[in-house]
N, C-alpha and C positions, 0 to 999 in steps of 0.2 A: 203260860202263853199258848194260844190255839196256833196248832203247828198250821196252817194255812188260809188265810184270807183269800177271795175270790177277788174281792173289789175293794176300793177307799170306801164306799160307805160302809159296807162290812167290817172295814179295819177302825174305821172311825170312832166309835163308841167301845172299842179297846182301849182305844191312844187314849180318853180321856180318864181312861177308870188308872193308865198307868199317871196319873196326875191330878189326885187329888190333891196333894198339898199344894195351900193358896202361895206357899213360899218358892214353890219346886215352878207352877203356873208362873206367878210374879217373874222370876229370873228369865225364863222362856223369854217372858214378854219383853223384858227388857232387853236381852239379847238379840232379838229379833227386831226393835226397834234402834236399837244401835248400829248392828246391820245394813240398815235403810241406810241411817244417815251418815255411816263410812261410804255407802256403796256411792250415795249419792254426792260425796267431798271427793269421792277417786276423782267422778267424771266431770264435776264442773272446773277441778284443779288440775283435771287431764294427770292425774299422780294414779296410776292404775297400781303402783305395786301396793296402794292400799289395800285393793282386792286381793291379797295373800291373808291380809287379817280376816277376812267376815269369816271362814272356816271358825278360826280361831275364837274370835268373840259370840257368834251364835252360837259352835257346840262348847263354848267354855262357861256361859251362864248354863246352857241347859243341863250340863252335864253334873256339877256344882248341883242345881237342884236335884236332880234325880239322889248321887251318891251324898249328899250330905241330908235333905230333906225328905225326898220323898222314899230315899231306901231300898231303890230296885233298879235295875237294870238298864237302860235306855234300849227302847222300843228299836232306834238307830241301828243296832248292832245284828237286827236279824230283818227289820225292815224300812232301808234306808229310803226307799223312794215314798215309799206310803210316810213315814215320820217326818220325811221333813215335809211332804202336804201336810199333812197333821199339824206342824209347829204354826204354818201359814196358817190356816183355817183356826185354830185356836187363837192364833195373835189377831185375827179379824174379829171373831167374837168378841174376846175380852174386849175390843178398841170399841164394838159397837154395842156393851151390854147383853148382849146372850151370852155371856158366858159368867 
């Protein structure tokens, strides 16, 4: 892991190479879309303590991929603001075919 990034797009084409596996990508994404749609049942239900699970459900897929498929580290643990842009930007591509 390169000890210091400048910018997201410098970080960016790291995050990706930490997520080659389409299974380790897949869980992200499904995390990330589950996410949504807790975030989005908190507020139309007005039930906010839902919002204690998305932690839970986005870094529980993600994480799941990483230590069972893709075999390394989550990017998380040394660059949490840049990774979870990362997960976002990734979870757009896969939704719109660039990725």
């Amino acid at each position: 892991m390169k000890d210091n990034y400048h910018s997201f797009k410098e970080f960016y084409p790291f995050y990706l190479t930490q997520h080659r596996n389409k299974t380790c990508r897949n869980l992200h994404f499904v995390g990330s879309l589950l996410v949504l749609i807790v975030l989005t049942l908190a507020i139309i239900k007005s039930q906010y303590l839902l919002l204690l699970a998305l932690p839970l459900i986005g870094y529980g897929f993600a994480w799941v991929g990483h230590f069972v498929f893709e075999k390394n580290r989550p990017a998380t643990f040394t660059y949490p603001l840049w990774s979870l842009m990362g997960d976002w930007k990734m979870f757009w591509q896969m939704l719109t075919g660039k990725l």
